[in-house]
TORLUM-294410 format. One record per atom (N, C-alpha, C): residue number from 1; residue in three letters; chain; atom name; x negated, y negated, z negated. Coordinates in pm, whole numbers. Example, Ala and Ser with C-alpha at 12.3 -4.5 7.8 and 13.67 -1.06 7.14 Angstrom:
REM residues 2
   num   residu   chaine   atome        u        v        w
     1      ALA        A       N    -1319      569     -780
     1      ALA        A      CA    -1230      450     -780
     1      ALA        A       C    -1320      330     -780
     2      SER        A       N    -1285      225     -708
     2      SER        A      CA    -1367      106     -714
     2      SER        A       C    -1290       -3     -787
This chain:
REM residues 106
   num   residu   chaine   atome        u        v        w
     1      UNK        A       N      530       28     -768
     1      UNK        A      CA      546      104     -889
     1      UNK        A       C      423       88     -976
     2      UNK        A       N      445       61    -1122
     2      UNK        A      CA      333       52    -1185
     2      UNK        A       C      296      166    -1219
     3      UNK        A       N      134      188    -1251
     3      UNK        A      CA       95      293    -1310
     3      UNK        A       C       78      281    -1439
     4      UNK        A       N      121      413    -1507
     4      UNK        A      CA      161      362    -1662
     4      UNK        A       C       87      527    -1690
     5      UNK        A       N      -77      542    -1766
     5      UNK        A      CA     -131      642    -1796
     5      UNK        A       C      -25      728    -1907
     6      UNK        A       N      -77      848    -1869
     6      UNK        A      CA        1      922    -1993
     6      UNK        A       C      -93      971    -2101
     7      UNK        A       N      -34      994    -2216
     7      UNK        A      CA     -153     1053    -2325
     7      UNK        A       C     -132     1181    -2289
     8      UNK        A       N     -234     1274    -2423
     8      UNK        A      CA     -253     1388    -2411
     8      UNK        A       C     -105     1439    -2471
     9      UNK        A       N      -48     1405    -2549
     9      UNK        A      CA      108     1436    -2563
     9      UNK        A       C      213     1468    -2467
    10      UNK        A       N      209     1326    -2400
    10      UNK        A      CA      305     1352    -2282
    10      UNK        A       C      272     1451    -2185
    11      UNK        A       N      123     1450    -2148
    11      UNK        A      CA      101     1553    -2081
    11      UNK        A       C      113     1701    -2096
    12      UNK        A       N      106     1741    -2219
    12      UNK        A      CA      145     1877    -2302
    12      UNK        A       C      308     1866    -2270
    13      UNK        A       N      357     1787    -2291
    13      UNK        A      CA      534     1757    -2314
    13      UNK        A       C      595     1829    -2145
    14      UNK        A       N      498     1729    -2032
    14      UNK        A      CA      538     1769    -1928
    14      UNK        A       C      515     1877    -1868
    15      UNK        A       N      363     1968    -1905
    15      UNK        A      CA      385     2080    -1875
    15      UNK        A       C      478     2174    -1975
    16      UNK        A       N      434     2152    -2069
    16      UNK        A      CA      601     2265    -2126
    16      UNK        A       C      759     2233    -2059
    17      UNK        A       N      771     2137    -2008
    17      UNK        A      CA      902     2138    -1932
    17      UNK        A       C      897     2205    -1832
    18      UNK        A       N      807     2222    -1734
    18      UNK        A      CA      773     2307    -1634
    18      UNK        A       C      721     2436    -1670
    19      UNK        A       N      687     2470    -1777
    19      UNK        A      CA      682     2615    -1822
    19      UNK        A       C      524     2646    -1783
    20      UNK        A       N      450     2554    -1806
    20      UNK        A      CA      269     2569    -1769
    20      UNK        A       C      204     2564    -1898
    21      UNK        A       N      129     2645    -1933
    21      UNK        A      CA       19     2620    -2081
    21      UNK        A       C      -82     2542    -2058
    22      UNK        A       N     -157     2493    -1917
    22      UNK        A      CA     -258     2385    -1880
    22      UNK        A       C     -181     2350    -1732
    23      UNK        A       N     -319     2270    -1700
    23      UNK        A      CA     -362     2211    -1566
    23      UNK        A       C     -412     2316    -1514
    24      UNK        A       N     -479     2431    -1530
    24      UNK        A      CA     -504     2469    -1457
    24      UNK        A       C     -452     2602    -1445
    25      UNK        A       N     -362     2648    -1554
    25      UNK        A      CA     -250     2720    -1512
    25      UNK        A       C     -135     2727    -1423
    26      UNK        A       N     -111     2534    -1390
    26      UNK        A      CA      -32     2502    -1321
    26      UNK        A       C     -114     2502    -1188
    27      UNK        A       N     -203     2513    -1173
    27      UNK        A      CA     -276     2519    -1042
    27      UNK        A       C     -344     2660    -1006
    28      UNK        A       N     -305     2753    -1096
    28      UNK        A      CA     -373     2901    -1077
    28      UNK        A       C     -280     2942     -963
    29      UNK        A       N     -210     2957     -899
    29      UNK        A      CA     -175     3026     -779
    29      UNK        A       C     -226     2977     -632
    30      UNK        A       N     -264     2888     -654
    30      UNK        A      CA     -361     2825     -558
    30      UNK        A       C     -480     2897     -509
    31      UNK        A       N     -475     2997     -435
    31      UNK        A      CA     -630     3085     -470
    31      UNK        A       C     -750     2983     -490
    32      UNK        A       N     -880     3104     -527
    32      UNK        A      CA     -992     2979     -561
    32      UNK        A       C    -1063     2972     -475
    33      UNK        A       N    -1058     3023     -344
    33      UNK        A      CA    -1132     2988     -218
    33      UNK        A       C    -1087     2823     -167
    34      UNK        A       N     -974     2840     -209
    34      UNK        A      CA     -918     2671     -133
    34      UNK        A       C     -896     2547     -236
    35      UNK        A       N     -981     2593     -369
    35      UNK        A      CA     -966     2518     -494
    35      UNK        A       C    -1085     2447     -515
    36      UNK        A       N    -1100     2343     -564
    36      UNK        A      CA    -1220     2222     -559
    36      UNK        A       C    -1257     2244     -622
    37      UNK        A       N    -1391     2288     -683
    37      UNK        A      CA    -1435     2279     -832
    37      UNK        A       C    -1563     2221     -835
    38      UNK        A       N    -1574     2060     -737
    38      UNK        A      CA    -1691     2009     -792
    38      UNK        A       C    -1596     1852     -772
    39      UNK        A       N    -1646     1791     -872
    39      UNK        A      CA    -1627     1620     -850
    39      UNK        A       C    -1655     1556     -753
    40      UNK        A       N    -1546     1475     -696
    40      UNK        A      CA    -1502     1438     -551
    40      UNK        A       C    -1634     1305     -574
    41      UNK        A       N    -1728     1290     -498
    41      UNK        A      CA    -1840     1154     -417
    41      UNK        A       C    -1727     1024     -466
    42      UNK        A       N    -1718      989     -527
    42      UNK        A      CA    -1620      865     -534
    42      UNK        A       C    -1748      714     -550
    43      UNK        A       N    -1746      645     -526
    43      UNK        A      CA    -1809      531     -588
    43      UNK        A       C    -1695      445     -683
    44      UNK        A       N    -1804      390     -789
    44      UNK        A      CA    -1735      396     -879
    44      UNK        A       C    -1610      284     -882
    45      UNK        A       N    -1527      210     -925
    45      UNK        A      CA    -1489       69     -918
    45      UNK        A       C    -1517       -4     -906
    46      UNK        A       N    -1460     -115     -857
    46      UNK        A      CA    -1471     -254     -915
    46      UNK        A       C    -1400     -377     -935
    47      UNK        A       N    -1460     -446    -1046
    47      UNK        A      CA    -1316     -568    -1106
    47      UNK        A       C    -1295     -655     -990
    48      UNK        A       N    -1224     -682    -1043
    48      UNK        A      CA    -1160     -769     -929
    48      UNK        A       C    -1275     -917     -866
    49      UNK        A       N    -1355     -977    -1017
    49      UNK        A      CA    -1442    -1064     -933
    49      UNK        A       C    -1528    -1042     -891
    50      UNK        A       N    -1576     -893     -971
    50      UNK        A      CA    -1682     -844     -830
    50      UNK        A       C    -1655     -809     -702
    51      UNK        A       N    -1559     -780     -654
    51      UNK        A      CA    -1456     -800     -531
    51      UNK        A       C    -1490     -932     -430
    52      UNK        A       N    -1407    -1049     -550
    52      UNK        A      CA    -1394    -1175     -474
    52      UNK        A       C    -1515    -1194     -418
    53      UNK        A       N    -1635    -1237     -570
    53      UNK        A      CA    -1782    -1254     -490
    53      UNK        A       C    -1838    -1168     -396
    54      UNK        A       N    -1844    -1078     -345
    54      UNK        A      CA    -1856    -1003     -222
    54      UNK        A       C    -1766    -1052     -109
    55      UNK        A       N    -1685    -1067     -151
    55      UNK        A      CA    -1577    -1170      -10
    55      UNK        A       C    -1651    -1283        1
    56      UNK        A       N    -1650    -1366     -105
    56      UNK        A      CA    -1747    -1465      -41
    56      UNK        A       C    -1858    -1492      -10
    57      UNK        A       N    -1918    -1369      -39
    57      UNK        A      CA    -2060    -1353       30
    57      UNK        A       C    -2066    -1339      194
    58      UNK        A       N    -1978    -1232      225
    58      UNK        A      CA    -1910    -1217      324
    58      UNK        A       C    -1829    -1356      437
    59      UNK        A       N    -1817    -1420      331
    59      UNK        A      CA    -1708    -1548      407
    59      UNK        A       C    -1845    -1598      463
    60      UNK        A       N    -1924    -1643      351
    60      UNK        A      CA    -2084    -1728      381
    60      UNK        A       C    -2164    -1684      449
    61      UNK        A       N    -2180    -1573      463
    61      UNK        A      CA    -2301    -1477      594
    61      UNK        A       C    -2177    -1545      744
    62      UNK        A       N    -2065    -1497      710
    62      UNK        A      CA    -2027    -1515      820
    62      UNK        A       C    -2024    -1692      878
    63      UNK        A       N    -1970    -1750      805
    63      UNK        A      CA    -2014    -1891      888
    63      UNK        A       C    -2157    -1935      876
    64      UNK        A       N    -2243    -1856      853
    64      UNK        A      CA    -2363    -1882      907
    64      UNK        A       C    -2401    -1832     1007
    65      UNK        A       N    -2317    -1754     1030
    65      UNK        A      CA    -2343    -1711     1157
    65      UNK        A       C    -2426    -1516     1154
    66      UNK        A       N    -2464    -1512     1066
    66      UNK        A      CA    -2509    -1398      969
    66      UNK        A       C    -2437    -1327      929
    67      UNK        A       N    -2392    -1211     1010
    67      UNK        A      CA    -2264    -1118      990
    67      UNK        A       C    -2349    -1036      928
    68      UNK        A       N    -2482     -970      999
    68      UNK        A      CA    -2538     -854      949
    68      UNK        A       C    -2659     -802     1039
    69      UNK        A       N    -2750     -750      977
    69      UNK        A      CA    -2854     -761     1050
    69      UNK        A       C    -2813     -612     1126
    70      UNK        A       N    -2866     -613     1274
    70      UNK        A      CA    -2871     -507     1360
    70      UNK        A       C    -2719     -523     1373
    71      UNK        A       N    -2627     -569     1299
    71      UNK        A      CA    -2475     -562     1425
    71      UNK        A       C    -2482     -677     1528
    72      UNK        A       N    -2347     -682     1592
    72      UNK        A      CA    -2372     -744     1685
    72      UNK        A       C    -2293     -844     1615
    73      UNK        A       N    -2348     -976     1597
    73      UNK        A      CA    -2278    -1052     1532
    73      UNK        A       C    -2208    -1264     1607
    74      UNK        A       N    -2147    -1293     1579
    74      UNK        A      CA    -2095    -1405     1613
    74      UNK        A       C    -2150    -1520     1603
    75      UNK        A       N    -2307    -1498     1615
    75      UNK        A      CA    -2344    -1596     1582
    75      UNK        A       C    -2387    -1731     1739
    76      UNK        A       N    -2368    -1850     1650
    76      UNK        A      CA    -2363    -1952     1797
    76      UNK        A       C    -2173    -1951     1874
    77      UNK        A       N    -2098    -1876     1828
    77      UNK        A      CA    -1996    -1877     1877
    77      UNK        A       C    -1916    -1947     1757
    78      UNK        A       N    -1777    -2021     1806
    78      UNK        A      CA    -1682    -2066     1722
    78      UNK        A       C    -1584    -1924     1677
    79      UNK        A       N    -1552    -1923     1574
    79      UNK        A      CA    -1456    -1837     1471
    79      UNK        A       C    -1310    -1888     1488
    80      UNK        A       N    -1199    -1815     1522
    80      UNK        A      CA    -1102    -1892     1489
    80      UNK        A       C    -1004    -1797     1414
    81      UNK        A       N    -1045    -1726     1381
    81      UNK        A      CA     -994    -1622     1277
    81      UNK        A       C     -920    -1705     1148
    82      UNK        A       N     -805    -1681     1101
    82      UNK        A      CA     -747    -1759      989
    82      UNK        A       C     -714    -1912     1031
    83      UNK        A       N     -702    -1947     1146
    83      UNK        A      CA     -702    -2100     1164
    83      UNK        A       C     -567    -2077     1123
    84      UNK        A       N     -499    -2213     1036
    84      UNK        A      CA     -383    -2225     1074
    84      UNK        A       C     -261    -2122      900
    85      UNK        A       N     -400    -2009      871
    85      UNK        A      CA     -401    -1962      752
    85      UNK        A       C     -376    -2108      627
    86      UNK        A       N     -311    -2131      614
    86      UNK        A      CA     -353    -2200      445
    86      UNK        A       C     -244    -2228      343
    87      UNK        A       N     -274    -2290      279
    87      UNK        A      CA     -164    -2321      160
    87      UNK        A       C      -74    -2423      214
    88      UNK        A       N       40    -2359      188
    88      UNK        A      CA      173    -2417      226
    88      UNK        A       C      267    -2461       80
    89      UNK        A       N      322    -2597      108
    89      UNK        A      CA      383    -2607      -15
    89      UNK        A       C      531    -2566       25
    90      UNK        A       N      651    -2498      -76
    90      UNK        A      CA      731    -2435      -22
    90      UNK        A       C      871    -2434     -133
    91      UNK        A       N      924    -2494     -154
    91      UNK        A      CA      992    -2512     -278
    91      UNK        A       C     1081    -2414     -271
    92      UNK        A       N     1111    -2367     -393
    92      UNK        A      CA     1141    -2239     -462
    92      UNK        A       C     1284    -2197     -389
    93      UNK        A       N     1386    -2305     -382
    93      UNK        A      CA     1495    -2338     -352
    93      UNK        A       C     1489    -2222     -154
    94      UNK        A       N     1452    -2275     -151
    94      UNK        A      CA     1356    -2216       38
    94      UNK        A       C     1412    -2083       18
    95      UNK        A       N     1365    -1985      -84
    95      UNK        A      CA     1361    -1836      -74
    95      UNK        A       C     1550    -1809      -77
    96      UNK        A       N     1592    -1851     -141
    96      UNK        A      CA     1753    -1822     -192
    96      UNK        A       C     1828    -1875      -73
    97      UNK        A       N     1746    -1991       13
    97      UNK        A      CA     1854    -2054      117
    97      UNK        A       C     1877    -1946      236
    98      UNK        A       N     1699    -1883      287
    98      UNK        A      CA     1669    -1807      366
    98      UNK        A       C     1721    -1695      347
    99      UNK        A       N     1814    -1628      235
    99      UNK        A      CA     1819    -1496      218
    99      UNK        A       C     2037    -1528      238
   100      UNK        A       N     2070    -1609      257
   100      UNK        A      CA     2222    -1638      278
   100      UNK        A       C     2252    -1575      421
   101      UNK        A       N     2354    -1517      374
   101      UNK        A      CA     2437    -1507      500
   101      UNK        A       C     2405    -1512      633
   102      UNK        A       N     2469    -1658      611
   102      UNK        A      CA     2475    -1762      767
   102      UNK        A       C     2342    -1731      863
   103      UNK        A       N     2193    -1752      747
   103      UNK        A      CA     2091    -1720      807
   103      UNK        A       C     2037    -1631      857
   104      UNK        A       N     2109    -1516      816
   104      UNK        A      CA     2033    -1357      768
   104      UNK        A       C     2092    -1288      933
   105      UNK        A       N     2253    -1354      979
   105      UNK        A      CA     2290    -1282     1122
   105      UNK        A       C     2347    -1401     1225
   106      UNK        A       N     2186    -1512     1172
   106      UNK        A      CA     2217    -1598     1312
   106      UNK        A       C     2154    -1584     1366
């Protein structure tokens, strides 16, 4: 499901359908002993290639053998994690054959 933000409109729109004047009217029966009122520790995001490059920092410590200092790490040993992982060529035709019938309750 995609996430699709709402404005400040829709959000007014949806609590008047539910019969709420805020957010936190709609959350006032909640007593306030069991109600959060500080901002949750989150760290913040990140894009997606700051992501990747950390994976491959990660990929590269690891076949060096350099998982991490003070763990116990793999180093001097062979990896065989992902063997066998890779790009497969797979023509399109493949997905529509595999999803027939014949195949699906043989």
């Amino acid at each position: 499901m995609r996430y699709l933000p709402k404005s400040p409109s829709d959000r007014k729109e949806m609590l008047a359908a539910i019969g709420a004047a805020s957010i936190d009217d709609l959350f006032s029966t909640i007593p306030g002993e069991y109600q959060f009122k500080r901002d949750l520790n989150i760290p913040r995001q990140h894009a997606e290639s700051e992501i990747i490059e950390r994976f491959k920092a990660f990929a590269a410590n690891s076949a060096s053998g350099e998982i991490g200092s003070g763990s116990s790490d793999a180093g001097g040993y062979s990896s065989f994690l992902g063997v066998g992982a890779y790009r497969h060529y797979r023509p399109v035709i493949i997905d529509s054959l595999i999803q027939r019938g014949e195949f699906l309750t043989s």
